[in-house]
C-alpha positions as CSV (number, residue, x, y, z in Angstrom):
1,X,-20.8,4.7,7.6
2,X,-21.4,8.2,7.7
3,X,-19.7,10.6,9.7
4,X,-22.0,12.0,12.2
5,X,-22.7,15.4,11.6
6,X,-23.6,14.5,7.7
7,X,-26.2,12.6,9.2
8,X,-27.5,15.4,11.4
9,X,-27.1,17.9,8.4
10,X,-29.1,15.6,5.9
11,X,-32.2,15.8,8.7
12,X,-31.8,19.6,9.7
13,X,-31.5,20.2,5.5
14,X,-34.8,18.9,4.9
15,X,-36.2,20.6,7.6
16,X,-35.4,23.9,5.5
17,X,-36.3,22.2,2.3
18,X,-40.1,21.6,4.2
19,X,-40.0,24.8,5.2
20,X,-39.3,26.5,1.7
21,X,-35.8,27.4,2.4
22,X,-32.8,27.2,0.1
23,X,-31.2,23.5,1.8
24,X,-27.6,25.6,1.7
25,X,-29.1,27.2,5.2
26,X,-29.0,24.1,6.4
27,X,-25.8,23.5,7.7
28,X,-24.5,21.6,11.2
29,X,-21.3,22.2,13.6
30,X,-20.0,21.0,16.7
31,X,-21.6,23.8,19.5
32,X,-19.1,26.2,20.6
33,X,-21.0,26.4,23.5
34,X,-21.0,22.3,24.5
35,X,-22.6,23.9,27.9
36,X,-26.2,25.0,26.2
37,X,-26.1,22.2,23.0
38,X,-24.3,19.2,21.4
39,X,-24.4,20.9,17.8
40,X,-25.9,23.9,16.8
41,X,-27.4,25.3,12.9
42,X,-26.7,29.0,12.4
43,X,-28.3,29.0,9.0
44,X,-31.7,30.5,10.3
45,X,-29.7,34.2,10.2
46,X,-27.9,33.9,6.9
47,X,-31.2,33.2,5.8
48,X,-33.2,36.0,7.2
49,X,-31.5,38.8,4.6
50,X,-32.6,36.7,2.0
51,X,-36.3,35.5,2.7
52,X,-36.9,39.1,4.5
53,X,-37.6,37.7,7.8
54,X,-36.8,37.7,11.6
55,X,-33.9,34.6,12.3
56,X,-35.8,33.6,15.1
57,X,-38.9,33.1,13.1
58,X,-37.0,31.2,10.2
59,X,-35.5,29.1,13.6
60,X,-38.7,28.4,14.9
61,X,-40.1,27.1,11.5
62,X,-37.6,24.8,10.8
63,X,-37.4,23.2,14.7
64,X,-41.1,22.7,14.5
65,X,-40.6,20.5,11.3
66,X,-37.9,18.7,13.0
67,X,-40.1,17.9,16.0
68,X,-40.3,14.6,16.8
69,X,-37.5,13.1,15.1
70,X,-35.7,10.3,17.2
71,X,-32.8,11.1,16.3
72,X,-32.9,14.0,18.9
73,X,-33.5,14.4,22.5
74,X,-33.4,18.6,22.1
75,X,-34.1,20.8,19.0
76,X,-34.8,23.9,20.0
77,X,-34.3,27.8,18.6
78,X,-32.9,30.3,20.3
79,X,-32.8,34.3,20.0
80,X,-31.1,35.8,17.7
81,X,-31.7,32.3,15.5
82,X,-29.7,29.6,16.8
83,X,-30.4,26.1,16.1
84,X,-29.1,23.9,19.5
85,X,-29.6,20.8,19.1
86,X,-28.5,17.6,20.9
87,X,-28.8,13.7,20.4
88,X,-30.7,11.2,21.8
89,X,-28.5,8.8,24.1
90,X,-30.5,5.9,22.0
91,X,-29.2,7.2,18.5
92,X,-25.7,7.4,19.9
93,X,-25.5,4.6,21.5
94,X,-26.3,2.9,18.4
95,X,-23.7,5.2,16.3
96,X,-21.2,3.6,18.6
97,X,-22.3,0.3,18.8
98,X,-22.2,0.2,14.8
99,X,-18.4,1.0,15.3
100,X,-17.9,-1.0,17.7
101,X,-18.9,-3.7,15.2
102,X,-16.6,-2.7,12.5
103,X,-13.7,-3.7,13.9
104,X,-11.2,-3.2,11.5
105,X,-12.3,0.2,10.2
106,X,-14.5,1.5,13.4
107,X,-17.0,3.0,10.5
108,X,-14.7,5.4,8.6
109,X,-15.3,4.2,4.9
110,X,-12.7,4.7,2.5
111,X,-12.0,6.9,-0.1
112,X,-14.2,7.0,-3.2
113,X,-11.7,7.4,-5.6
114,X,-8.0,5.9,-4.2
115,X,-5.0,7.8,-5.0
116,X,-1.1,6.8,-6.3
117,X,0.8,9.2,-4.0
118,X,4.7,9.2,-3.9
119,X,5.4,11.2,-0.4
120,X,9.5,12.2,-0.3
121,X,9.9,12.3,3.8
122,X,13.7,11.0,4.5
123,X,16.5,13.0,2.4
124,X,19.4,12.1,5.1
125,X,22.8,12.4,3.4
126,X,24.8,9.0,3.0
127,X,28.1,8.6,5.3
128,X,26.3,11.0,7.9
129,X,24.7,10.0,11.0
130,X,21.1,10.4,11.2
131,X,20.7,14.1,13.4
132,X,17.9,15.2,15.3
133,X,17.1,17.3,11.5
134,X,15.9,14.3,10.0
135,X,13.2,13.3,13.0
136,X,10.3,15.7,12.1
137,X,10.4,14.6,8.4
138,X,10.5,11.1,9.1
139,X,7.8,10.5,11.6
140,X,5.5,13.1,10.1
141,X,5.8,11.5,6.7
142,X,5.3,8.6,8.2
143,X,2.2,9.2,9.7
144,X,0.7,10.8,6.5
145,X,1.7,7.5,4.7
146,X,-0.3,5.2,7.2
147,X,-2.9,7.6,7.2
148,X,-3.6,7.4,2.9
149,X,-3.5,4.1,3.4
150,X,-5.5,3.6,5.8
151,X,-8.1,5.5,3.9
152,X,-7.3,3.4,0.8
153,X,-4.4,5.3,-1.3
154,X,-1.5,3.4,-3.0
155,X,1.3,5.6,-0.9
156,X,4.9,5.0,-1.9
157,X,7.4,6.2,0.1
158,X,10.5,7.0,-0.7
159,X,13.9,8.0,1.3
160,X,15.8,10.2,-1.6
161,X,19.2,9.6,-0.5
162,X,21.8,12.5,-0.7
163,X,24.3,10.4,-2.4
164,X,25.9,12.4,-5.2
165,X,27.7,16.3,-5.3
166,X,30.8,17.3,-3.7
167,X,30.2,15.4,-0.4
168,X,31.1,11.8,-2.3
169,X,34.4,13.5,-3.7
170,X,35.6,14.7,-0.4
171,X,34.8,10.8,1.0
172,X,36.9,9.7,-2.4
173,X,39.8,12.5,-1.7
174,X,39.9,12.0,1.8
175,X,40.2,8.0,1.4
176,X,42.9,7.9,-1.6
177,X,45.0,9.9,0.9
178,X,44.7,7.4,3.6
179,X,44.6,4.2,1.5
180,X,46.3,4.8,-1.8
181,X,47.3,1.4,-2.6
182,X,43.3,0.7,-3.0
183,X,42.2,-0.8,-6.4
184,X,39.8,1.7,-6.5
185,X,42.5,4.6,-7.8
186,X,44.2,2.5,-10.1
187,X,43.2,3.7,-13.3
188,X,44.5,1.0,-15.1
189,X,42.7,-1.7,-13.2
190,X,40.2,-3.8,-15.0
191,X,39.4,-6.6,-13.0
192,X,36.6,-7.1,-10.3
193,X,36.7,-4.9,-7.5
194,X,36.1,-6.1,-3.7
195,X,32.6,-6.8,-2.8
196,X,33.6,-6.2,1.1
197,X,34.0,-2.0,1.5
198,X,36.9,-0.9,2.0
199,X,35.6,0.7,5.6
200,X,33.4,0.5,8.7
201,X,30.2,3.4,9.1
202,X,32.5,4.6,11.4
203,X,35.4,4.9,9.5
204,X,33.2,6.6,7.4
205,X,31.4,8.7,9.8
206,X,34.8,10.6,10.5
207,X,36.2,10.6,7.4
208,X,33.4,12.7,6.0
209,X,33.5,15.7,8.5
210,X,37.3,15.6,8.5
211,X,37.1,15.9,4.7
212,X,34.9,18.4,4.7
213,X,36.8,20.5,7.2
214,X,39.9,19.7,5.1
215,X,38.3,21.3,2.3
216,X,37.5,25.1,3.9
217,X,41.3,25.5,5.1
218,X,43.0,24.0,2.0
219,X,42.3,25.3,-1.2
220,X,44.2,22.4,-3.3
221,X,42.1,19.9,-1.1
222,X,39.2,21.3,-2.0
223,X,40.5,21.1,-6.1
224,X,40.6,17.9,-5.9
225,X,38.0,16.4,-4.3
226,X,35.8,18.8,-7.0
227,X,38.2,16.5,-9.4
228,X,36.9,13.4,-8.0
229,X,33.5,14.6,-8.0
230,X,33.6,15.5,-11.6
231,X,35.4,12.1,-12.7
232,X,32.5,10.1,-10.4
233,X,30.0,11.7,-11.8
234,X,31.4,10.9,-15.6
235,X,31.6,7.5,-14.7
236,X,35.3,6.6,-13.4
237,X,34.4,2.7,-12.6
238,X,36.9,3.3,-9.8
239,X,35.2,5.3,-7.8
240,X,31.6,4.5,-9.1
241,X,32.6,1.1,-7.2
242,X,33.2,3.0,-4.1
243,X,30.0,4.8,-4.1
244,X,28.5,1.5,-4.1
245,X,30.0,0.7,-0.8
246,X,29.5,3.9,0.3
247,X,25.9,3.5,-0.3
248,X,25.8,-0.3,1.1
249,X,27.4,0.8,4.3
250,X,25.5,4.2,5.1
251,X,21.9,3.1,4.1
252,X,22.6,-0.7,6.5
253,X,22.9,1.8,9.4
254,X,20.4,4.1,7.9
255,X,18.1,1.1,8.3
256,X,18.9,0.3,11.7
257,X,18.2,4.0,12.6
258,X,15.0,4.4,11.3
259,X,14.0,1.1,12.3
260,X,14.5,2.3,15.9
261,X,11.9,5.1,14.6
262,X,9.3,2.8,13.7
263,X,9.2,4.3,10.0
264,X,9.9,2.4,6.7
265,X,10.4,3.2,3.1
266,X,9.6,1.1,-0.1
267,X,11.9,2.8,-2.3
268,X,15.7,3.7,-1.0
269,X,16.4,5.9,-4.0
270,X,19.0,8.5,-3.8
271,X,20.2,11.6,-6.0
272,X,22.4,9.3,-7.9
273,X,19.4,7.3,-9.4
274,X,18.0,10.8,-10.9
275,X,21.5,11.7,-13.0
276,X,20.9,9.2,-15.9
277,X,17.7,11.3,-16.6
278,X,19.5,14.7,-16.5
279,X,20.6,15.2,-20.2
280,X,17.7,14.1,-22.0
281,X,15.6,16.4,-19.7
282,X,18.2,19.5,-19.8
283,X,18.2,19.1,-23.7
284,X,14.3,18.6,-23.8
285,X,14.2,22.4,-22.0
286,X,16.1,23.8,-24.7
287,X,14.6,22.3,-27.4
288,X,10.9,23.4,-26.3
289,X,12.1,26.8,-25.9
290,X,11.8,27.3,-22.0
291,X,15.4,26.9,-20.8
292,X,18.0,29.7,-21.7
293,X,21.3,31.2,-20.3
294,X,21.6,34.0,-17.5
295,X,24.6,34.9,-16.5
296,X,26.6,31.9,-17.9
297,X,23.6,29.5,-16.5
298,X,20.8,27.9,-17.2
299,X,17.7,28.7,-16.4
300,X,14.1,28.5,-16.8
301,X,11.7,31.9,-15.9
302,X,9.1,30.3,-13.3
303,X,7.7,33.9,-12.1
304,X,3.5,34.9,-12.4
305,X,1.9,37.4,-12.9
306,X,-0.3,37.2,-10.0
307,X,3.2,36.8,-7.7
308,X,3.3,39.1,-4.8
309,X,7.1,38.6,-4.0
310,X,9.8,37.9,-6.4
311,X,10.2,34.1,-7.6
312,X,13.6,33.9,-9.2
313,X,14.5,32.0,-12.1
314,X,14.9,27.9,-11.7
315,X,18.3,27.2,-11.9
316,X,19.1,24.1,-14.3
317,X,23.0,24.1,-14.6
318,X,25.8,26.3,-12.9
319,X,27.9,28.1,-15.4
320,X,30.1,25.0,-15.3
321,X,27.5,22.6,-16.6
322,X,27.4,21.3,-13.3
323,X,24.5,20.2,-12.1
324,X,22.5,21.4,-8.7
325,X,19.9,20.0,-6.2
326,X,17.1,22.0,-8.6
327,X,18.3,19.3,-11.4
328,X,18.0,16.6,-8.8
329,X,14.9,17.1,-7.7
330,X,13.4,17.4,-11.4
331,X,15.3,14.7,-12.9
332,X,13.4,12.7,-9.9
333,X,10.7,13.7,-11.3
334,X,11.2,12.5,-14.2
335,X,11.8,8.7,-13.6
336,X,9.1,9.0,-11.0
337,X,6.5,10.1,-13.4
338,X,8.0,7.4,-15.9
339,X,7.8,4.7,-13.3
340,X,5.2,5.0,-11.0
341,X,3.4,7.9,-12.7
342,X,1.5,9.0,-9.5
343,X,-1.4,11.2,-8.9
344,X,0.1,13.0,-6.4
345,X,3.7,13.8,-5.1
346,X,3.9,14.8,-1.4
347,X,7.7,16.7,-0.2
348,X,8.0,16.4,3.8
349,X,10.7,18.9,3.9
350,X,11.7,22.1,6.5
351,X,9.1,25.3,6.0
352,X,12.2,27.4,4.8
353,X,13.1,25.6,1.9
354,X,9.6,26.8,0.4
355,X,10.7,29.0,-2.0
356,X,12.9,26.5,-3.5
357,X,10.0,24.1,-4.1
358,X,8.0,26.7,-5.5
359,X,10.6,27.2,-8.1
360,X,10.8,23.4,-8.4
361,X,7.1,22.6,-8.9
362,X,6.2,25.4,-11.5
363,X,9.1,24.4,-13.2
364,X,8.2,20.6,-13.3
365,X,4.4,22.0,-14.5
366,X,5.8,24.6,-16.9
367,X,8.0,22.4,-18.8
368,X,6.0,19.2,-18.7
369,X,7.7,17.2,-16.5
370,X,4.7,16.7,-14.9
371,X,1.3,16.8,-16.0
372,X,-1.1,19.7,-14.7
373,X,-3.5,16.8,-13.1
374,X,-0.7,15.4,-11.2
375,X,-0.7,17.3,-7.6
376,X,2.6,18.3,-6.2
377,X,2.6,18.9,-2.2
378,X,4.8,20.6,0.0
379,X,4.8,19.7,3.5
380,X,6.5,22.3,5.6
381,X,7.7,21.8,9.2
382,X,9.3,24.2,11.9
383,X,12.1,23.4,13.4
384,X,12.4,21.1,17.0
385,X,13.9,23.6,19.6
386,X,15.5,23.4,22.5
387,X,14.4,25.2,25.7
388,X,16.2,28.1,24.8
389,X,14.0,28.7,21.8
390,X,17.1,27.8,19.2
391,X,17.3,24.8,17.1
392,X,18.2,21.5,19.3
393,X,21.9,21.2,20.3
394,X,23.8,18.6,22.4
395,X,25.6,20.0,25.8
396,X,28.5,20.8,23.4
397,X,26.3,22.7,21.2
398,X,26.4,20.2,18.8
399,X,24.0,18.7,16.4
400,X,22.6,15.5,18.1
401,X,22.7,12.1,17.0
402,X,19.3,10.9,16.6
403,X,20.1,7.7,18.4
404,X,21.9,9.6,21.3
405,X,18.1,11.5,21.5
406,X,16.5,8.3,21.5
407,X,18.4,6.5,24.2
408,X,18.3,9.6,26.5
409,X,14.5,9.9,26.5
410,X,14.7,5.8,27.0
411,X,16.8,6.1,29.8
412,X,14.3,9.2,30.9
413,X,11.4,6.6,30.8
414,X,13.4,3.1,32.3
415,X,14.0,5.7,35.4
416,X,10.4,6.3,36.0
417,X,9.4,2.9,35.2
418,X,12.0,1.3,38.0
419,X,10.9,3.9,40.3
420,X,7.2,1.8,40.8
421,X,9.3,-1.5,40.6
422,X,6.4,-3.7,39.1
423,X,8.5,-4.9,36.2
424,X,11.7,-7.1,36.0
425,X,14.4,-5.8,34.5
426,X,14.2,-7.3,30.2
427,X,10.8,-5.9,30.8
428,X,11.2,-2.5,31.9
429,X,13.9,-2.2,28.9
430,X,11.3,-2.8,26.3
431,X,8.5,-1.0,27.8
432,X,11.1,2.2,28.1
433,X,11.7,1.7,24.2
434,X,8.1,1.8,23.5
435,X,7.2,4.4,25.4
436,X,9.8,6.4,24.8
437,X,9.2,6.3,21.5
438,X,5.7,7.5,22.2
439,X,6.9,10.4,24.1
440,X,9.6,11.1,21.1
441,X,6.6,11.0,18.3
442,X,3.6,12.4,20.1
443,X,5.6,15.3,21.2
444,X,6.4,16.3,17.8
445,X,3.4,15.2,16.2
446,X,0.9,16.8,18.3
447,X,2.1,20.2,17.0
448,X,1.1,21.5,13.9
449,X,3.7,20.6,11.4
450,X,4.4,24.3,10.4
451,X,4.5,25.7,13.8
452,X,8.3,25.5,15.5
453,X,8.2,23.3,18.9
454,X,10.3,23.0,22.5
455,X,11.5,19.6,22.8
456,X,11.3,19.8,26.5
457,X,12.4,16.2,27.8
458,X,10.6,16.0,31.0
459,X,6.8,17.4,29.7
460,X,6.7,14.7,26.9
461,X,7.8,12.0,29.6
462,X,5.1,12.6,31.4
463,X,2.2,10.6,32.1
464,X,0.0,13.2,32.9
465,X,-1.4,16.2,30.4
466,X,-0.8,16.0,26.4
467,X,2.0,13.4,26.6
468,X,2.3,10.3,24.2
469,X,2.9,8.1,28.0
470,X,-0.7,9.7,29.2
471,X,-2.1,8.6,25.7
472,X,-0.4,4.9,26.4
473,X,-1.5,5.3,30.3
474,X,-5.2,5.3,29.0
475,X,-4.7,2.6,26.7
476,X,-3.1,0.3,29.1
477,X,-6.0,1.0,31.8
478,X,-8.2,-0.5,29.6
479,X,-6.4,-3.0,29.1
480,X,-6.2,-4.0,32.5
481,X,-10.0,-3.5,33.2
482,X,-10.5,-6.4,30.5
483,X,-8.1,-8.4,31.7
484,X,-9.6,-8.9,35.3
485,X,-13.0,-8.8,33.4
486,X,-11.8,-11.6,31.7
487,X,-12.5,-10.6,28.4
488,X,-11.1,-9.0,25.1
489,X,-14.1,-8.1,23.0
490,X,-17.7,-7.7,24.1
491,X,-20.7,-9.3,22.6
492,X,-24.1,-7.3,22.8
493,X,-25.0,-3.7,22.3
494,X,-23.9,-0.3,23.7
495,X,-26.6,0.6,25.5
496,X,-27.7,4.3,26.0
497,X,-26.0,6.5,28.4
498,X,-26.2,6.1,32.0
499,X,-24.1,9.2,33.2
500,X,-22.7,12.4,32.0
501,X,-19.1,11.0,31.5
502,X,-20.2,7.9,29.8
503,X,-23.0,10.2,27.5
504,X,-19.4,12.6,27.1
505,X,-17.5,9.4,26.1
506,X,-19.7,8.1,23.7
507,X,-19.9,11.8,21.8
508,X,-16.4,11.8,21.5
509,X,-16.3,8.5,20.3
510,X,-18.7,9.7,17.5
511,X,-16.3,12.1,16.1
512,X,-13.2,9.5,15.1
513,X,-14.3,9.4,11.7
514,X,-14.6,13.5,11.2
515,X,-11.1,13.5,13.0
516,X,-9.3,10.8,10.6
517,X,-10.9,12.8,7.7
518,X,-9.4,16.0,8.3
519,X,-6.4,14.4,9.3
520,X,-6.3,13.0,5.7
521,X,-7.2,15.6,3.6
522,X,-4.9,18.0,5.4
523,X,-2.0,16.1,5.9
524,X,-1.7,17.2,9.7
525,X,-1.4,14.6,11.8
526,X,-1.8,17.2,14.9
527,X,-5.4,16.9,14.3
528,X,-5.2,12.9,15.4
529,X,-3.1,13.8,18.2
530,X,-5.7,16.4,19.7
531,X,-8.8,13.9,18.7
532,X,-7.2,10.9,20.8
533,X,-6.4,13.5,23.9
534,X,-10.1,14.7,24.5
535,X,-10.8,10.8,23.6
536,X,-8.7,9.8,26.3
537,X,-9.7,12.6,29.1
538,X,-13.2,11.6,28.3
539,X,-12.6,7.7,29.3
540,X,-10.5,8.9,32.1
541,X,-13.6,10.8,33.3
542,X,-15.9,8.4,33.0
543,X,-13.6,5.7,34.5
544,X,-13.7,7.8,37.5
545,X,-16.9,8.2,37.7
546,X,-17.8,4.5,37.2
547,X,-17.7,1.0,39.0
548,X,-17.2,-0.6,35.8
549,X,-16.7,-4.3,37.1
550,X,-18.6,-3.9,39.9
551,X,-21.7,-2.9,38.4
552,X,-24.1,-5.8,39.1
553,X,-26.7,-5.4,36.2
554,X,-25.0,-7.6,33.6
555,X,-26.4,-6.1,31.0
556,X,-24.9,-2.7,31.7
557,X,-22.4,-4.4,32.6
558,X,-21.5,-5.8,28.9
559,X,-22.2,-2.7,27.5
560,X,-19.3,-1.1,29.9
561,X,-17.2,-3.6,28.4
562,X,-17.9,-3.3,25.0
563,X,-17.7,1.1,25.5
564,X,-14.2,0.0,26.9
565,X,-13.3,-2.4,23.7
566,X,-14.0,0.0,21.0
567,X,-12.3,3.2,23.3
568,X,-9.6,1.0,23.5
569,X,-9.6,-0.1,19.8
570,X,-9.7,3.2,18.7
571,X,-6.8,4.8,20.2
572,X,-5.0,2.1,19.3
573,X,-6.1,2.1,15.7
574,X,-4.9,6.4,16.0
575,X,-1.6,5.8,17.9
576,X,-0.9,3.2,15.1
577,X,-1.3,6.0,12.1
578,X,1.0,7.9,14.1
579,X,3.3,5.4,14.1
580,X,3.9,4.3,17.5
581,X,2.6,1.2,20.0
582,X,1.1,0.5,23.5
583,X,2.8,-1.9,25.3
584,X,0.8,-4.7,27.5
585,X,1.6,-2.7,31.2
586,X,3.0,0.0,32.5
């Protein structure tokens, strides 16, 4: 189905191809001005510097070839040259109605050519709790994932665990020191080792930080955990065991985090799985002539000449061979390209770290890591703040669990759900969950990704304004009103416009498919979040303004219902590709 402007633009084009007109002129936007026009053509005074001629005259041309098309209930031209144009209530009413019929896809086709697209949108570090850091990667990845699929992409998505460097040798040090007697430091051992680890997440949850604090203050400490990174990394069977559990341990709970996120991965690859590739790839480098030493490392030159600021070299080994998160993140590349071979890689990673992926990506294109046809994304997102304008601390100026964020914003929305006591208790529990989670996701998601955001507890709570509960409120009213209609879908038509709101409601409901579209191509799921909130202030306003069930022309009546179905559907279908749920009441 197309969207609805393309089919206005087709008609207004050939109203400028009648008239002699180059059909470029013909172009069609929503009206800044929704108080004089619907959409409006400006084309009339780009035009008049070419063809030599007054805009208004061009204007009035082109109007009186459109004159009399059904399709509109205004075309008129206006001084200086304006186009206004608006739509007959018949034409959108049946717009809508053919959504209203496609009710798994609401009209938005899919795309013409499907993509293979990896998207990178976890990175949490094994044997660390999840930390309010990893939410805005998470849920906006997440959303861009159900999005591409939605319109028809293969979309992997993968975690890419920080499982490997120093961090696993302080774990390993830290450990030996506390349980020596453990197989796992016996050189000489050569049996099986335990399949049970050896600790709880956490056992391991302290033993990390207390490692790593270890490591500052004492030098020798710090020796040998290197050591033990070194030895794990060259394959010590020992302590490659141990990074097993490790792994086993941290990404169970991981699991159970993000499942209390509503966001999945397909692959739960970590750094680790990228070091087999490293060699072959550092050698390949060499060999071709791009990699070379600077200062006892090595490096590849990833500058142009068109740069504006300096783009250092891409580090490939320290001076000690050692390798770094650059090597990583390449090496990844590598076994991605060689097993999944996708069309386009998507990072879901914090703006500042865009230099780095700069250095990355021409690096992977200059060497041939990957191909020049394969598209490599970077994602960046601001940080979540807290009302002081700094990044988000706990009371302690800590770094917040995620969980601990979670239940707190739960416990925010089980106190305003008690306080209109129309829910027993195991109810009012899973409603809080679901629209907490709401509050959590809309509230970062509704800003632009780039753009650094307040985490202000009691605005996203809210019911009322931009708030994911307001989004759900909406939902759940309609809901209700088919519930005591009796009904869950509508049979019949929409029927043309019988108000102003309802005329408003339908309009918006026209623009769902432009909406998911931009939402798509620019990764930016912000633009979803702004098209369901003048969705949902536009059914709000014409629920106000109409007796929906008590309208006694049956007719209208149905076609109230079936308005209601698809408004229903569709913010449903939106809240869903941002990765949250409506629950039954609230």
């Amino acid at each position: 189905m197309k969207e609805i402007l393309q089919q206005i633009k087709e008609v207004v084009v050939e109203g400028f191809k009648a008239c002699d007109y180059d059909e470029k002129y013909g172009m069609v936007s929503l009206s800044n001005r929704p108080d004089l026009c619907q959409f409006q053509c400006n084309g009339a005074m780009a035009a008049a510097k070419e063809y030599k001629k007054a805009p208004i005259a061009i204007a009035n041309e082109v109007v009186e070839k459109l004159a009399g098309n059904a399709m509109f209930s205004k075309c008129e031209a206006c001084p200086p040259g304006f186009i206004n144009i608006n739509l007959s209530d018949e034409f959108i009413a049946s717009f809508v109605s053919g959504m209203a019929d496609d009710t798994e896809r609401f009209g938005v086709d899919k795309v013409a050519s499907p993509k293979k697209i990896m998207i990178d949108y976890g990175g949490p570090n094994v044997a660390k709790p999840l930390h309010v850091g990893h939410l805005r990667s998470a849920i906006i990845g997440e959303s861009i994932k159900r999005t591409a699929r939605f319109m028809g992409d293969e979309v992997i998505g993968d975690v890419h665990l920080g499982d490997w460097g120093l961090q696993m040798g302080l774990i390993i040090t830290e450990l030996k020191l506390r349980k020596p007697e453990l197989v796992y430091f016996d050189e000489n051992y050569d049996g099986e080792y335990p399949t049970e680890a050896p600790f709880t997440i956490s056992e391991l949850e302290e033993i990390y930080p207390c490692a790593s604090g270890k490591s500052k203050e004492d030098e020798a400490y710090k020796e040998a955990a290197m050591t033990a990174t070194y030895e794990l990394q060259h394959g010590r069977k020992g302590y490659q065991a141990l990074l097993s559990h490790i792994l086993n341990v941290s990404v169970s709970d991981l699991k159970r985090n993000y499942e209390k996120l509503d966001v999945t991965f397909d692959l739960w690859k970590g750094e680790s799985d990228a070091q087999p590739y490293i060699p072959d790839m550092v050698q390949k480098m060499k060999d071709d002539g791009f990699a070379y030493i600077s200062e006892g490392a090595l490096v590849v030159d990833v500058k142009e000449d068109t740069d504006t600021k300096e783009v250092p070299p891409c580090m490939i080994l320290k001076s000690d061979g050692a390798s770094l998160y650059n090597t990583t993140d390449l090496a990844t590349m590598v076994w991605r390209m060689k097993d999944y071979n996708p069309d386009s890689i998507v990072y879901v990673v914090d703006k500042r770290q865009e230099l780095y992926f700069t250095q990355v990506f021409r690096c992977a294109k200059k060497t041939g890591i990957v191909p020049e046809s394969t598209n490599l994304y970077f994602v960046g997102f601001g940080t979540m703040n807290g009302k002081d304008g700094k990044p988000f601390k706990t009371r302690q100026g800590g770094v917040m669990r995620l969980e601990y964020l979670l239940s707190e914003v739960e416990e925010k929305m089980l106190e305003k759900i008690k306080e209109n006591g129309t829910m027993n208790d195991e109810d009012a529990d899973n409603t809080a969950k679901i629209v907490g989670l709401s509050a959590v996701k809309y509230g970062d998601l509704s800003n632009q990704a780039s753009k650094d955001y307040i985490f202000d507890i009691d605005r996203f709570t809210s019911s009322e304004g931009n708030t994911g509960p307001y989004i759900l409120y909406t939902i759940v009213r309609c809901k209700s009103i088919l519930a005591k209609a009796g009904v869950s879908t509508s049979d019949g038509a929409i029927l043309p416009a019988h108000s102003e709101s309802e005329r408003g409601l339908q309009l918006e409901l026209t623009k769902f498919m432009a909406a998911l579209n931009s939402a798509y191509e620019d990764m930016a799921p912000h633009k979803i979040c702004a098209y369901i909130y003048d969705l949902a202030n536009a059914f709000n306003k014409f629920y106000h303004d109409t007796k929906i069930l008590a309208e006694e022309d049956e007719a209208v009546k149905a076609s109230y219902l079936k308005l209601l179905c698809l408004t229903k559907d569709v913010l449903e279908k939106a809240i869903d590709l941002l990765g949250f749920k409506a629950p039954e009441r609230m």
